[in-house]
Structures are given as structure tokens and as C-alpha cells.
C-alpha positions in Angstrom: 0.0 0.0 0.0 1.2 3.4 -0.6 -0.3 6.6 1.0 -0.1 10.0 1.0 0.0 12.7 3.9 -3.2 14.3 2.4 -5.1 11.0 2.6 -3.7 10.3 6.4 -7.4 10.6 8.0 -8.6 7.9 5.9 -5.2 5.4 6.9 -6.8 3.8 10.4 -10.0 2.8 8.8 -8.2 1.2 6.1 -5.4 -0.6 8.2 -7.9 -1.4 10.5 -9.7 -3.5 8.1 -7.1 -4.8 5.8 -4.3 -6.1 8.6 -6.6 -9.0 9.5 -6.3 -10.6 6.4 -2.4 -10.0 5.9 1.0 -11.9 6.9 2.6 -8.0 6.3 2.5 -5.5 4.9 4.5 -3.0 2.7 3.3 0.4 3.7 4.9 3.3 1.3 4.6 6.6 3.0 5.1 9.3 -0.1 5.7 12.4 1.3 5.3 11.8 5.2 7.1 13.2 8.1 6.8 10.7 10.7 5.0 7.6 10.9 1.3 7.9 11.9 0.1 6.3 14.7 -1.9 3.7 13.3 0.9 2.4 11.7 3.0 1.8 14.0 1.7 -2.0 14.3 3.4 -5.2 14.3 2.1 -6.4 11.0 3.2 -3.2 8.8 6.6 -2.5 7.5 6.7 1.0 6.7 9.2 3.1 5.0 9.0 6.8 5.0 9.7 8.2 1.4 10.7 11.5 0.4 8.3 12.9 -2.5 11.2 12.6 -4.6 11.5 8.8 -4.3 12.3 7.0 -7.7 9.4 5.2 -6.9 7.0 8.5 -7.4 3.2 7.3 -7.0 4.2 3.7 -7.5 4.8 2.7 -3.9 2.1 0.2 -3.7 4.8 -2.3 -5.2 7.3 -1.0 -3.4 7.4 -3.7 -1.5 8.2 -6.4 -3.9 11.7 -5.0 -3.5 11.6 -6.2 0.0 10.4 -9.6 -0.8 13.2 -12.1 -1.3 11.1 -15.3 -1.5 8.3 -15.6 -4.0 5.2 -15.0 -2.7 1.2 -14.0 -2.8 1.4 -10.0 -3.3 -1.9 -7.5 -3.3 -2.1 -4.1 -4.1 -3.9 -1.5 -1.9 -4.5 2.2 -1.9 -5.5 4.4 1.0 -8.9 5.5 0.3 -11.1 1.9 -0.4 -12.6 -0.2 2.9 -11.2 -4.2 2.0 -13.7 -5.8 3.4 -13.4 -8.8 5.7 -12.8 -12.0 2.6 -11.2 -9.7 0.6 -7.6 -11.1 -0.1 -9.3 -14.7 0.6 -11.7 -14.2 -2.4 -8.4 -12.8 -4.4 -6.2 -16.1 -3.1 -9.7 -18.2 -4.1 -9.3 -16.8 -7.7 -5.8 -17.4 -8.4 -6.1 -21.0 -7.3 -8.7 -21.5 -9.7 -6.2 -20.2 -12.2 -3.5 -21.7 -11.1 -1.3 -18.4 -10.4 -1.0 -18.2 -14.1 -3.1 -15.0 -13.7 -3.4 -11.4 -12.3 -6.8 -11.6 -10.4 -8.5 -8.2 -9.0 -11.7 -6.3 -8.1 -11.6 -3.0 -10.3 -11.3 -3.9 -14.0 -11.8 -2.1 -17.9 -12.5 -3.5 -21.2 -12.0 -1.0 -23.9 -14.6 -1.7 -26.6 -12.9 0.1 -29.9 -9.2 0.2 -31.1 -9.8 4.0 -31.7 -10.7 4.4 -28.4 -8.6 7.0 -25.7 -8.1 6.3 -22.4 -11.7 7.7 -21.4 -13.9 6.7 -23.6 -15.4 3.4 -25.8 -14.8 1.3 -22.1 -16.6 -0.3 -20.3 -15.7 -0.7 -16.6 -16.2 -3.5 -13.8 -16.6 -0.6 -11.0 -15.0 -2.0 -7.6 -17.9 -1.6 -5.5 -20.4 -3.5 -8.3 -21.1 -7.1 -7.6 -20.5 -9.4 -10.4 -21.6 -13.3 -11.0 -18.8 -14.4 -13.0 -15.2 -13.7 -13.4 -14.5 -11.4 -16.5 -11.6 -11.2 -19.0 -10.2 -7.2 -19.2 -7.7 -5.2 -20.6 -6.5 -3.7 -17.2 -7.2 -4.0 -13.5 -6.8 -1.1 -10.9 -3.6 -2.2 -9.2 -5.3 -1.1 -6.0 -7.1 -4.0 -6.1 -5.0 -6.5 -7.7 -3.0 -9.6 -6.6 -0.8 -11.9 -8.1 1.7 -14.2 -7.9 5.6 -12.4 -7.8 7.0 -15.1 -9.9 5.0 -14.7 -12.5 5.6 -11.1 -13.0 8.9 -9.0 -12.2 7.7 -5.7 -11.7 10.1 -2.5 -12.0 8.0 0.8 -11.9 11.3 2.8 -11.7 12.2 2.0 -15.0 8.6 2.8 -16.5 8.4 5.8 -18.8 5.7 7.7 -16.3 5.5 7.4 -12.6 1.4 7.7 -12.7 0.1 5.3 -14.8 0.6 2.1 -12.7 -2.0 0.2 -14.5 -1.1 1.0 -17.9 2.2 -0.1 -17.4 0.9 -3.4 -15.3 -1.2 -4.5 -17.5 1.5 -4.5 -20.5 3.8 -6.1 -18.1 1.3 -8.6 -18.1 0.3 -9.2 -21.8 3.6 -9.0 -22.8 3.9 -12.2 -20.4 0.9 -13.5 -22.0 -1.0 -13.1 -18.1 -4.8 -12.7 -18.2 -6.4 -10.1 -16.4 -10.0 -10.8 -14.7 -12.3 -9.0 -13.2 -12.9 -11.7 -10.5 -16.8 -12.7 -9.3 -17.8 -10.6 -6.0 -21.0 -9.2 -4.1 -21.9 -5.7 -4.5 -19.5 -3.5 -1.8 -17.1 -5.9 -1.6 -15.1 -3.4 -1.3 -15.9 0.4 -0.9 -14.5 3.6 -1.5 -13.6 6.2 1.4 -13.3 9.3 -1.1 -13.8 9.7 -4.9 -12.1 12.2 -7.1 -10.2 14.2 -5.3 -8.7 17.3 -6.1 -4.8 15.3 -6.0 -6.4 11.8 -7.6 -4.4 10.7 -10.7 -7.8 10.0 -12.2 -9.1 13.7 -11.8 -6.0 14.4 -13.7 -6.8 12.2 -16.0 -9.6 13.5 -16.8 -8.6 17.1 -17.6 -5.9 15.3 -20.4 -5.2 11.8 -21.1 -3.4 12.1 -24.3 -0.2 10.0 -22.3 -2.9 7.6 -21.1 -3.8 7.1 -24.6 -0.6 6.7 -26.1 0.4 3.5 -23.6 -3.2 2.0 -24.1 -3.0 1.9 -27.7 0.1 0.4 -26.9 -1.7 -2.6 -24.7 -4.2 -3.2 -27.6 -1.6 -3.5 -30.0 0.2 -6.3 -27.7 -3.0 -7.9 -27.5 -4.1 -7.4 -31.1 -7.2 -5.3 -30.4 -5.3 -3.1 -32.5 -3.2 -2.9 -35.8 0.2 -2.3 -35.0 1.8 1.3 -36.3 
């Protein structure tokens, strides 16, 4: 998980409910001063980055640095409520597909090869139930998991330090991964805040030309797309 200081009130609810269902867990500080309160428990590693970290807003995956062994790895951010059965329902999925898969909650199809970043999708919304897992073109890598063998993951050396799911999700076709949209009750999950005024989807929103370049670079690797 990676938070930052502007999102610090919302940090005990999520913790609170997320810890539970962890062995550890990675907790990327962007930007803090000191290490809040209700992190300071036994089950949270957290490292205090300056906002100039080479990581920049990838810190969710900071943590696989950290990780020597394989292992079972899920991504968080720091304004959705995981639900008690969240990470089992994500472990659930990836037996089913054998790890040979990155499994999540939040997921988008894009229904044209013309389309941008914005538009022509059509999105699994993280607090929608669903009855059947579904194939997509990219997951929200805040609620992702996977298996860290599968998938070496390096968001230093990716062109643009706020498109995590762009670049995860060609990461991932490029190693022939499926993405899915995994089955789930409605509010399996649920968000804390939406759009705020420092979300990378409200900038988004206001321009997504870079979005678009490194989408019609996905469909391309997945032949949704003709290549040039």
C-alpha cells in the first residue's frame, strides 16, 4: 500500500480493516514526516519516502523490493474499505487459475481500437457485484493480486510514474498473463473518497493524451489493435 499525507485521516479505517487478512504488509509513505500512529503495528513495514523517491506514485509495489522469496502480493491504496474476505476471495481466484493469472476487483474492457483512455470502455466498478469472473484489458492495481514469480515488476524504470495500470497490465500481456475481473458481491469493497482534487484519475480526466498513447500500446500487444 502506498499513501499520502493528504489521505492520512482515511489510513486507520483502512489498516484497521485490511491487517486482519495479511501476513505484512508493505506500507509506502510518499511524502510523510513521521510515521502515523496507526501504523506503527506489528504487522506493517513502513518506510518513509521523500516525494522525490524514484518510486514516485508507484509505492504500492514498493514492497516487492523487499520480498526475497516468492510470494502472494496485493495491491492497496488508501482510500477503499477491504472488506473482511477480501484477499481470501483474491487467493480463491488465483487457485482457480492456477497463479498463471493477475486476479483483481476494479477492472476495464476497452470496446474500440480508436478508443482514448476515457472513452469506448466499459468498466467493472470495484464496488459493483458481479456473477462471473471477467476477462479485461486492465485492472486497478489497488485491487489487484498476483503471484511475484509470475511477474517482475520494476515501476522505476517505467516511462511515467502515474500510470501504474497502464504499465501493469502490458507487463502482463507481454507475459501473456490474463487479467479478470474476478466474481464478487456488490461493496465488496468500498471507497472512502472519490475524485479528489490530488487523484491521478481527476488528472486524468482534464488530459489523457499520455494515457492514450500507452493503451494503444496494450491493444496492440493484445491485437485489439493494428500495430503502427
Amino acid at each position: 500500500m502506498a499513501s499520502i499525507p493528504t489521505r492520512a485521516a482515511n489510513l486507520p479505517a483502512v489498516l484497521a480493516e485490511v491487517l486482519p487478512q495479511l501476513d505484512r504488509l508493505h506500507l509506502f509513505l510518499h511524502g510523510y514526516d513521521d510515521i502515523p500512529e496507526a501504523a506503527r503495528h506489528p504487522k506493517v513495514l513502513p518506510y518513509l519516502a521523500p516525494k522525490t523517491h524514484e518510486y514516485r506514485a508507484s509505492g504500492k509495489f514498493y514492497g516487492l523490493s523487499q520480498e526475497a522469496a516468492p510470494c502472494l502480493y496485493f495491491g492497496f491504496d488508501d482510500d477503499i474499505l477491504y472488506h473482511a474476505g477480501h484477499v481470501d476471495r483474491l487467493v480463491r481466484a488465483l487457485r482457480r487459475y492456477r497463479g498463471r493469472a493477475i486476479v483483481g476487483i476494479h477492472g476495464v474492457r476497452w470496446r474500440s481500437p480508436d478508443a482514448t483512455f476515457r472513452t469506448r470502455r466499459r468498466s467493472y466498478f470495484f464496488e459493483r457485484g458481479i456473477l462471473l469472473d471477467h476477462q479485461v484489458d486492465l485492472l486497478g492495481t489497488g485491487t489487484v493480486g498476483f503471484v511475484t514469480s509470475e511477474i517482475p515488476v520494476d515501476p522505476p524504470r517505467w516511462q511515467h510514474g502515474d500510470m501504474d495500470d497502464l504499465f501493469f497490465a502490458i507487463e502482463a500481456e507481454r507475459r501473456h498473463l490474463p487479467r479478470l475481473a474476478i466474481a464478487r458481491p456488490t461493496r465488496s469493497i468500498a471507497a472512502l473518497d472519490t475524485n479528489q482534487d490530488d487523484s491521478i484519475w481527476r488528472a486524468t480526466t482534464r488530459d489523457d493524451t499520455r494515457q492514450t498513447e500507452q493503451l494503444h500500446i496494450l491493444l496492440e500487444l493484445m491485437g485489439k489493435r493494428p500495430s503502427g
